[in-house]
ROGU-539093 format. One line per field, with one value per residue (C-alpha): residue in three letters; residue number from 1; x, y, z. Coordinates in nm, 2 decimals. Example, Ala and Ser with C-alpha at 12.3 -4.5 7.8 and 13.67 -1.06 7.14 Angstrom:
# ROGU-539093
resn	[ala	ser]
resi	[1	2]
xx	[1.23	1.37]
yy	[-0.45	-0.11]
zz	[0.78	0.71]
# end
This chain:
# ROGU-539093
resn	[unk	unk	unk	unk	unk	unk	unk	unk	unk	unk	unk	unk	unk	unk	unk	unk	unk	unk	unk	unk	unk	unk	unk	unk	unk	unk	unk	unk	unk	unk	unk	unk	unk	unk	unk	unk	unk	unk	unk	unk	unk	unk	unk	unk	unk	unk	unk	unk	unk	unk	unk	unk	unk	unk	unk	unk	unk	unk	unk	unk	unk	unk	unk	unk	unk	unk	unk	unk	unk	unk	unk	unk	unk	unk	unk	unk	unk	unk	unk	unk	unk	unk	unk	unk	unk	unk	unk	unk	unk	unk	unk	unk	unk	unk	unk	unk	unk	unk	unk	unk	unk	unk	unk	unk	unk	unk	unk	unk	unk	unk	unk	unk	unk	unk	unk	unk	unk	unk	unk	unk	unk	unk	unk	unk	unk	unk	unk	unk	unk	unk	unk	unk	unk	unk	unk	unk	unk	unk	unk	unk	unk	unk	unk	unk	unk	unk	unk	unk	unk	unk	unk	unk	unk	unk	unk	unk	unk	unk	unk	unk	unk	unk	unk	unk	unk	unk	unk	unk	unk	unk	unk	unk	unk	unk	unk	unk	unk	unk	unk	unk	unk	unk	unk	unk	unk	unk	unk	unk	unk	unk	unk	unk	unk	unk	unk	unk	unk	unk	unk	unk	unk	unk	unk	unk	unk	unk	unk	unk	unk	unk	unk	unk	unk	unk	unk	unk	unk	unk	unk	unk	unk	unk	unk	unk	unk	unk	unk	unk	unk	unk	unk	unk	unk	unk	unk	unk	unk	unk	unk	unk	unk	unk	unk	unk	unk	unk	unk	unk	unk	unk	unk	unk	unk	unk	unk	unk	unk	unk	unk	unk	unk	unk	unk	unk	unk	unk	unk	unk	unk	unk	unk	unk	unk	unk	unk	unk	unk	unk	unk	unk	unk	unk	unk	unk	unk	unk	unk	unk	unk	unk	unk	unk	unk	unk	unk	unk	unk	unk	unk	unk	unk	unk	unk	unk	unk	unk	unk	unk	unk	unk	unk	unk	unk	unk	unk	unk	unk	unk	unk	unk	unk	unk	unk	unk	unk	unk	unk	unk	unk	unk	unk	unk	unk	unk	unk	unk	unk	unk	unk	unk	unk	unk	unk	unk	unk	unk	unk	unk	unk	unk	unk	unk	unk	unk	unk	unk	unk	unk	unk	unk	unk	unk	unk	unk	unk	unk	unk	unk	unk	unk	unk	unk	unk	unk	unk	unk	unk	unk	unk	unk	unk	unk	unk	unk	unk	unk	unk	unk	unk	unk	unk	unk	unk	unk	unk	unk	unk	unk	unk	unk	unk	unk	unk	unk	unk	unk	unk	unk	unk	unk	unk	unk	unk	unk	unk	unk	unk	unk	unk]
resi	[1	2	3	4	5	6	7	8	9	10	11	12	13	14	15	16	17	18	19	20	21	22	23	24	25	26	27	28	29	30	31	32	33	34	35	36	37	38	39	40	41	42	43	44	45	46	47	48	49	50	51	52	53	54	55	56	57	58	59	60	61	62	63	64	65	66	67	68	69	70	71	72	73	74	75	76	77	78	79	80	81	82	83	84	85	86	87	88	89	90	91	92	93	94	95	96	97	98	99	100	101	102	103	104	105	106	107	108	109	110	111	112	113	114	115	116	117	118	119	120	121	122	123	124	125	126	127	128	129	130	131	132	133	134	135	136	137	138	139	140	141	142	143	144	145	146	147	148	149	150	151	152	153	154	155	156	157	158	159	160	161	162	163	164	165	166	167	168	169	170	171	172	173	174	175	176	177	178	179	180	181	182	183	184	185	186	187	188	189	190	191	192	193	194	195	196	197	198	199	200	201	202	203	204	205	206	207	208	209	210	211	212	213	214	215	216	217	218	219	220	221	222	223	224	225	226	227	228	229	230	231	232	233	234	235	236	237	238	239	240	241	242	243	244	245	246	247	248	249	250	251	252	253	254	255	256	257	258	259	260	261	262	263	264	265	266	267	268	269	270	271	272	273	274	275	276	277	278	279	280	281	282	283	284	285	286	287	288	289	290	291	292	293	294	295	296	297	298	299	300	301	302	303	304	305	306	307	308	309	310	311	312	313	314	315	316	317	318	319	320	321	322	323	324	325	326	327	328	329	330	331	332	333	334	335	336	337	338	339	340	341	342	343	344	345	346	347	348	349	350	351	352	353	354	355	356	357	358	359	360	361	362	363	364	365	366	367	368	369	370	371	372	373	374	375	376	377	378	379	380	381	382	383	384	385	386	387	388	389	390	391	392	393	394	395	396	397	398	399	400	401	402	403	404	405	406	407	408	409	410	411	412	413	414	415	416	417	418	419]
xx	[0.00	0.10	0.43	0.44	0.56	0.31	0.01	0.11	-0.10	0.04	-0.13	-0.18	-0.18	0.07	-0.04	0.17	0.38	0.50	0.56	0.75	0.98	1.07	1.39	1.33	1.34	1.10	0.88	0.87	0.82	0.54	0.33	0.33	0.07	-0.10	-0.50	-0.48	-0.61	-0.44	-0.09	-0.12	-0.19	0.15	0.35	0.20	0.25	0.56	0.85	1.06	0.81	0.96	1.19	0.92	0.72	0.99	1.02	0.73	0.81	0.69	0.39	0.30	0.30	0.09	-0.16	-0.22	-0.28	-0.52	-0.67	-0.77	-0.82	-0.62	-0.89	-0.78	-0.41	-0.30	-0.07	0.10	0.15	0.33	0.60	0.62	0.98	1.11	1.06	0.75	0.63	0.78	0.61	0.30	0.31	0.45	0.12	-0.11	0.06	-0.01	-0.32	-0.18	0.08	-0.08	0.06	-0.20	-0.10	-0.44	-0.36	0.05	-0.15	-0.35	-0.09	0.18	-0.05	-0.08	0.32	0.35	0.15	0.48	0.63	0.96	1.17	0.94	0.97	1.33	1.36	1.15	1.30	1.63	1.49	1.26	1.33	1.40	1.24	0.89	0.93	0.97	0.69	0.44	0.57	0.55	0.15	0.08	0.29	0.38	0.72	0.88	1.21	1.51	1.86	2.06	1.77	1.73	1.40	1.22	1.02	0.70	0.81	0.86	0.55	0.34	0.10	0.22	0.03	0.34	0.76	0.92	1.26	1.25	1.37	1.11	0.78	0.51	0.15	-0.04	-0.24	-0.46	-0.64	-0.76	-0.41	-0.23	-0.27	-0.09	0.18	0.29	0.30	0.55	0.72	0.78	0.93	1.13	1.33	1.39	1.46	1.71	1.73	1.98	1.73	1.45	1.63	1.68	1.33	1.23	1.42	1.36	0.96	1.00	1.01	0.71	0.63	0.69	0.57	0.97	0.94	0.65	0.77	1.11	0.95	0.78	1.09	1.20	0.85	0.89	1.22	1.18	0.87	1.05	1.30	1.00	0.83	0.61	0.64	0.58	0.29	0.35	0.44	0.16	-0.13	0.04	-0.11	-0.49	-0.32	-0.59	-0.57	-0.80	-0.90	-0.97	-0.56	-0.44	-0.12	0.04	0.40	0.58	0.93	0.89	1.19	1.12	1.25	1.40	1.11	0.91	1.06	0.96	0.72	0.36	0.14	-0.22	-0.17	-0.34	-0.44	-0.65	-1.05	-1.09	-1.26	-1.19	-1.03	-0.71	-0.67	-0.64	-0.38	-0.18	-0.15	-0.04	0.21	0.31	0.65	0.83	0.95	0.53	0.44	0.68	0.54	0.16	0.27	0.40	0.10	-0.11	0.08	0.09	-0.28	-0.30	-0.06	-0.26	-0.53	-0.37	-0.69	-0.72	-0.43	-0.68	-0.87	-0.87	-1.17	-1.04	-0.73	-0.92	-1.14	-0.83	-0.71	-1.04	-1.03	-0.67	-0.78	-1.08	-0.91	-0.64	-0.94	-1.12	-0.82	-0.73	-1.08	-1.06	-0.74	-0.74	-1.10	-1.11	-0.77	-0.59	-0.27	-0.29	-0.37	-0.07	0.19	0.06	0.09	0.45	0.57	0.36	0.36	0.10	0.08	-0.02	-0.28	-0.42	-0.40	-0.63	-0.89	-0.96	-1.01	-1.27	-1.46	-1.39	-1.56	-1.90	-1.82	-1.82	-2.14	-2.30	-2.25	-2.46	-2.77	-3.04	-3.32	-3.52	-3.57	-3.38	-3.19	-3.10	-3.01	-2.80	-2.60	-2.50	-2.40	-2.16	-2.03	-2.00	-1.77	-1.38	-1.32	-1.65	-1.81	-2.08	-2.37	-2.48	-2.86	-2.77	-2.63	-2.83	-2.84	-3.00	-2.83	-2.83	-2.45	-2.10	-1.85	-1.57	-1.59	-1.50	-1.51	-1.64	-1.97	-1.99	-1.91	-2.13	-2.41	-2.39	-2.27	-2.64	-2.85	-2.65	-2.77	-3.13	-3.20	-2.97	-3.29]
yy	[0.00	0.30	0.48	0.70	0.98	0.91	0.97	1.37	1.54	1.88	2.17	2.41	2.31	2.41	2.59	2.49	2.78	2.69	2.32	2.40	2.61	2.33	2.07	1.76	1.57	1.83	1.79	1.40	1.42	1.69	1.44	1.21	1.40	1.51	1.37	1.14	1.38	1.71	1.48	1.40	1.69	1.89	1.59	1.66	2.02	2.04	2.15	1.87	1.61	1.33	1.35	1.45	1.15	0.92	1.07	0.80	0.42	0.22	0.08	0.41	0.49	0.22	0.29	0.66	0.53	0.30	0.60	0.81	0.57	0.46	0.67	0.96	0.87	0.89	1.21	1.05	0.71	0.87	1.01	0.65	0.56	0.16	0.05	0.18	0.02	-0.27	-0.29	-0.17	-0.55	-0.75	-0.64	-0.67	-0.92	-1.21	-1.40	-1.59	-1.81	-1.72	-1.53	-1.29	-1.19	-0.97	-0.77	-0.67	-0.56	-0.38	-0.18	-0.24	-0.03	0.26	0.26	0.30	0.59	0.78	0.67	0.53	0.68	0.55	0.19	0.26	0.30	-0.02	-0.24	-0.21	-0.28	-0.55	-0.88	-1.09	-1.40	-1.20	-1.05	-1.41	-1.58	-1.28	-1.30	-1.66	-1.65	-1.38	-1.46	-1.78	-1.70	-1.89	-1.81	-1.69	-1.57	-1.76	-1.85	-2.16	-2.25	-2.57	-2.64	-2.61	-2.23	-2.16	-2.29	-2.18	-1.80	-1.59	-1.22	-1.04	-0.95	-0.67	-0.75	-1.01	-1.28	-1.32	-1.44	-1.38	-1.51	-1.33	-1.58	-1.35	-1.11	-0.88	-0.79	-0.81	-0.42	-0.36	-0.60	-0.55	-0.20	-0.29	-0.53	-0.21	-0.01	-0.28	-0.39	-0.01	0.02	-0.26	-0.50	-0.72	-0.79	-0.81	-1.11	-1.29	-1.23	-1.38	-1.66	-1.76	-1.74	-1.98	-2.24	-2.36	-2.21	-2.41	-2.40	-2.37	-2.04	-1.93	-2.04	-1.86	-1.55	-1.56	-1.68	-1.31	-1.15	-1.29	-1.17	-0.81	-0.82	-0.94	-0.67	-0.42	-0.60	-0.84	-1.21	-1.53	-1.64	-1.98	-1.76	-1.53	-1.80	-1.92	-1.61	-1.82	-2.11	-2.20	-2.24	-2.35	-2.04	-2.23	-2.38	-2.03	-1.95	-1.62	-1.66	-1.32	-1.26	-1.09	-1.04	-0.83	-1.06	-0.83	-1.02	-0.75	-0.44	-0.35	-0.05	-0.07	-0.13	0.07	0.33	0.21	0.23	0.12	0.17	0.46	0.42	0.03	-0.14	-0.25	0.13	0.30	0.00	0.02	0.42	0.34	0.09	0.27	0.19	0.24	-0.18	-0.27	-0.05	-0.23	-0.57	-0.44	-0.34	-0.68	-0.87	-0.60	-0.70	-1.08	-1.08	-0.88	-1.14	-1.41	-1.29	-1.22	-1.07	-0.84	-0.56	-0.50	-0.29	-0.02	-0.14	-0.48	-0.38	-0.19	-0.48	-0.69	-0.40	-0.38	-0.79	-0.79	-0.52	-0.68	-1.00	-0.80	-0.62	-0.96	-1.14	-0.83	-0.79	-1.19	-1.17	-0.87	-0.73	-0.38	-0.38	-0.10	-0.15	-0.49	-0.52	-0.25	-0.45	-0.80	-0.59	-0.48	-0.85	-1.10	-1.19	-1.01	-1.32	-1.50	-1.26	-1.27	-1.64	-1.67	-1.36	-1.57	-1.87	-1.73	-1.62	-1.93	-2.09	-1.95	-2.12	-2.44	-2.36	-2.23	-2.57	-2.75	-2.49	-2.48	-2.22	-2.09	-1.74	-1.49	-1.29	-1.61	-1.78	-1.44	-1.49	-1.81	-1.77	-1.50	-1.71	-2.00	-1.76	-1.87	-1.57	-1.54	-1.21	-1.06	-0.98	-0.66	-0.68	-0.69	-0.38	-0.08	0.03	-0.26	-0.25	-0.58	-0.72	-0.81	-0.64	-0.79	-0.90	-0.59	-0.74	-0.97	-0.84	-0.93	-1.30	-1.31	-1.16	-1.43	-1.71	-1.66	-1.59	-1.95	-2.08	-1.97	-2.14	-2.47	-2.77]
zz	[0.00	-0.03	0.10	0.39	0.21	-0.11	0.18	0.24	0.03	-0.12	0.05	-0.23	-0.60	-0.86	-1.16	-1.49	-1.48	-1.15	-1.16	-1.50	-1.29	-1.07	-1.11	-1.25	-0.91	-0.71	-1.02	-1.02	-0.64	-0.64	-0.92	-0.68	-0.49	-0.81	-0.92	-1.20	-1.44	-1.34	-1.33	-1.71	-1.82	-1.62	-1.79	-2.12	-2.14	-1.94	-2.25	-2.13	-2.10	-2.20	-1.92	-1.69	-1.73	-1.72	-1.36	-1.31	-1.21	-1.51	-1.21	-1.17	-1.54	-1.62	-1.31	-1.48	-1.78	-1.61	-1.43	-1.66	-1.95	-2.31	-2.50	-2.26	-2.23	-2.61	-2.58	-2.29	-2.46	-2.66	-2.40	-2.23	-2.24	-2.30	-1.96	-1.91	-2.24	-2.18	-1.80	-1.99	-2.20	-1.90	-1.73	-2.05	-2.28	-2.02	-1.85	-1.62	-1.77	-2.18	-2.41	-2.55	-2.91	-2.91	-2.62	-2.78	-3.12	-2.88	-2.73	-3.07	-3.23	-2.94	-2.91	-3.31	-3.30	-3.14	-3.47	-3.59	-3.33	-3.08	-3.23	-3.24	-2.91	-2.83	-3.01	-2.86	-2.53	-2.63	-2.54	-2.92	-2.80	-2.71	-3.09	-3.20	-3.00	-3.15	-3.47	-3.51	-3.36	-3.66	-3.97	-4.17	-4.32	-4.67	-4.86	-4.63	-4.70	-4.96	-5.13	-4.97	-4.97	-5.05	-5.33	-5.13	-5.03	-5.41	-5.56	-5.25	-5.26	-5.04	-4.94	-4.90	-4.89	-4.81	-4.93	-5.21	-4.97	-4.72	-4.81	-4.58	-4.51	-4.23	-4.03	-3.87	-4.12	-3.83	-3.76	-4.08	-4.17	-3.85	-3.79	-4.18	-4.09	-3.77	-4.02	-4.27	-4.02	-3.82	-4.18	-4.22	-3.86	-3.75	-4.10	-3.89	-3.62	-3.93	-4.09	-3.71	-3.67	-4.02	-3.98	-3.60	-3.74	-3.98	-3.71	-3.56	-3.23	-2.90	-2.56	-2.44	-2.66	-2.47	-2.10	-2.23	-2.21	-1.92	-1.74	-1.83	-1.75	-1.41	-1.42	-1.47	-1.25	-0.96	-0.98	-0.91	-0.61	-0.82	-0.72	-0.96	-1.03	-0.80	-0.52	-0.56	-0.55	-0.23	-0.09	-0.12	0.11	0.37	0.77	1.03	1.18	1.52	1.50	1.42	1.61	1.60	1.55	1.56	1.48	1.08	0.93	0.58	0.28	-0.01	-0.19	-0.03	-0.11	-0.43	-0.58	-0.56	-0.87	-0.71	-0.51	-0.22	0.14	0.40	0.39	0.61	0.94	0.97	1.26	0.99	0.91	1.28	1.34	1.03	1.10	1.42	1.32	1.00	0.92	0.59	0.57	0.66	0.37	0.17	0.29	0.26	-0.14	-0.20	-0.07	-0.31	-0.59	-0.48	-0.50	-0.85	-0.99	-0.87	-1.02	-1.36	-1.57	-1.29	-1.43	-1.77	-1.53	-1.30	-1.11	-1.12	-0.96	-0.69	-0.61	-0.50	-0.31	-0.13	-0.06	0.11	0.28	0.38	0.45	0.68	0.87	0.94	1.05	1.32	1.47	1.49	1.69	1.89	1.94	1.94	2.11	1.82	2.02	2.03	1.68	1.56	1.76	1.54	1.25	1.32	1.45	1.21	0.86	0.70	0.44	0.75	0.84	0.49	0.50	0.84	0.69	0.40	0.56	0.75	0.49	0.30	0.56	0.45	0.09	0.26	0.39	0.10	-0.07	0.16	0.09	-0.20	-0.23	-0.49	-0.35	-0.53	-0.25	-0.07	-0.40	-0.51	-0.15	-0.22	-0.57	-0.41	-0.17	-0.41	-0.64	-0.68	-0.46	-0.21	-0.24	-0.05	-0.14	-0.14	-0.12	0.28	0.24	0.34	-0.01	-0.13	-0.43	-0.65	-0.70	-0.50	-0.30	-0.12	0.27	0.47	0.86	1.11	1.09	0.74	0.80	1.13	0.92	0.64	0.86	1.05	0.75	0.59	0.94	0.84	0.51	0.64	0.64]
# end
């Protein structure tokens, strides 16, 4: 969640003018307290804002983005540097442990709009077995240097060649307009890197390919406080609530420091968020970002969007505020010292137990009446949500589990409709 010194909140807004007069680092630290909205647009009309965006962690890039939607975002696409496009497809490219060749045309096509010296730039820092693996999913390739191809390759149709020596069929007729125009500008671009690519495509693609570049994904994710995906599902490992055992004694891993993906922090008002502000320290903030971005990782689909994202926010928060009024009842003290001395994995680990609990439940129920039957299908979700018909609003969908109450509330009602 978020740092301790990303929660100050500038007292007075800067106009342009003024934040244009600032350095480079007082800019980059002043955006950090900036809206969404009023953030892009002192980036985009800043004269050196290029540089002023790449002030930005690539997370944070990519959260903005998020914020204030692609439609919206074009102008600051367009300033992204390599890392933050590259973060931008390590978040987007993947579900789960698939490649998704729709979702880089997606974003191929935003980047390109920047031009050639925007591709340019790309392509030096893009890894070649990720160009491969998409290339081979969207192009059939015949002919090759030295004029070596078969028979077959000779006699066969072809749609198109840039260069006489390449022959190329484009398997997916949505997206041959755009990667033949990436393909015109990579062979101008970097020819040498063209011919590799050609080449390496004529192959058939393999899963070792694929698992290749995820090895790399992982990689590069890692370095910024993201954990594999293996590691990340471990997060959903259940206890018995009735067994559970504090055992104290945290250390911080360096597999928790790392930046945070949402910029996050505790539901005001809860029981979690007057203990986390009296615990606040800068190593649990670190921890609290890592489990954030373990459960975002774990969920995979959940980085395509920003309401997505905050749902998972919402449910380790929720899962952290269960587990503390479980072990220490309206003791805040009590509850900040647990927060400073145990694993907050742990703690995540006993809060969803408990509400997995009521899934259990739910299993052994049946009703035809439509609130009742709208509970259960909540509870019998992959991730148990509640229903918010119980809410005073009434209103006729899901949230996550916010606290106790929330469980004692369904665990009665499931009490209720049990024959």
């Amino acid at each position: 969640m978020a740092s301790v010194e990303n929660r100050q909140v500038a007292a007075a807004r800067l106009s342009q003018g003024d934040f244009q007069a600032l350095p480079l680092d007082e800019k980059g630290k002043y955006l950090k307290t900036a809206p969404a909205r009023e953030k892009m647009e002192l980036i985009i009309a800043d004269p050196n804002a290029k540089r002023v965006a790449a002030t930005l962690e690539p997370q944070e890039f990519f959260w903005l983005v998020k914020e204030v939607g692609e439609a919206d975002a074009v102008e600051l696409l367009q300033l992204a540097s390599a890392d933050q496009c590259i973060f931008i497809l390590d978040m987007e490219a993947w579900e789960g442990w698939t490649f998704s060749e729709e979702q880089v045309c997606h974003w191929l096509e935003k980047f390109m709009e920047g031009g050639e010296p925007r591709v340019h730039e790309l392509l030096q820092h893009l890894d070649f077995d990720l160009l491969q693996l998409f290339l081979s999913r969207e192009i059939e390739v015949g002919g090759g240097v030295g004029d070596q191809s078969n028979d077959q390759e000779r006699l066969a149709e072809y749609d198109h060649t840039f260069d006489g020596v390449f022959m190329i069929n484009f398997k997916n007729p949505k997206h041959s307009q755009l990667v033949g125009s990436f393909l015109s500008m990579l062979i101008k671009l970097d020819n040498s890197l063209y011919t590799a690519l050609m080449e390496g495509a004529k192959g058939e693609v393999d899963l070792e390919l694929e698992e290749q570049c995820q090895r790399f994904r992982t990689g590069r994710l890692q370095d910024l406080g993201f954990p594999p995906l293996d590691e990340a599902l471990s997060i959903y490992a259940r206890v018995n609530p009735e067994h559970f055992q504090l055992e104290g004694g945290k250390e911080l891993s360096p597999a928790g420091e790392g930046g945070e993906l949402v910029p996050v922090s505790a539901d005001e008002g809860t029981f979690f968020s007057r203990a986390l502000a009296l615990a606040a320290t800068p190593t649990l903030y670190q921890e609290l970002n890592y489990l954030v971005n373990s459960a975002l990782v774990a969920e995979g689909n959940a980085f395509h969007e920003p309401e997505a994202m905050l749902a998972i926010l919402r449910r380790v928060s929720g899962y952290l505020n269960i587990a503390l009024e479980r072990l220490a009842p309206a003791d805040e003290q009590r509850a900040a010292r647990i927060l400073v001395s145990e694993e907050l994995k742990r703690l995540f680990h006993l809060g969803y137990s408990i509400v997995l609990q009521l899934k259990f439940k739910a299993r052994e129920v049946e009703t035809t009446d439509y609130a009742s039957g709208k509970l259960l299908s909540g509870l019998k979700a992959k991730r148990p949500r509640f229903y918010r018909g119980l809410d005073p609003d009434g209103v006729d969908g899901y949230r996550e589990f916010r606290d106790l109450s929330d469980v004692e509330r369904v665990a009665g009602l499931l009490a209720q409709l049990k024959p």
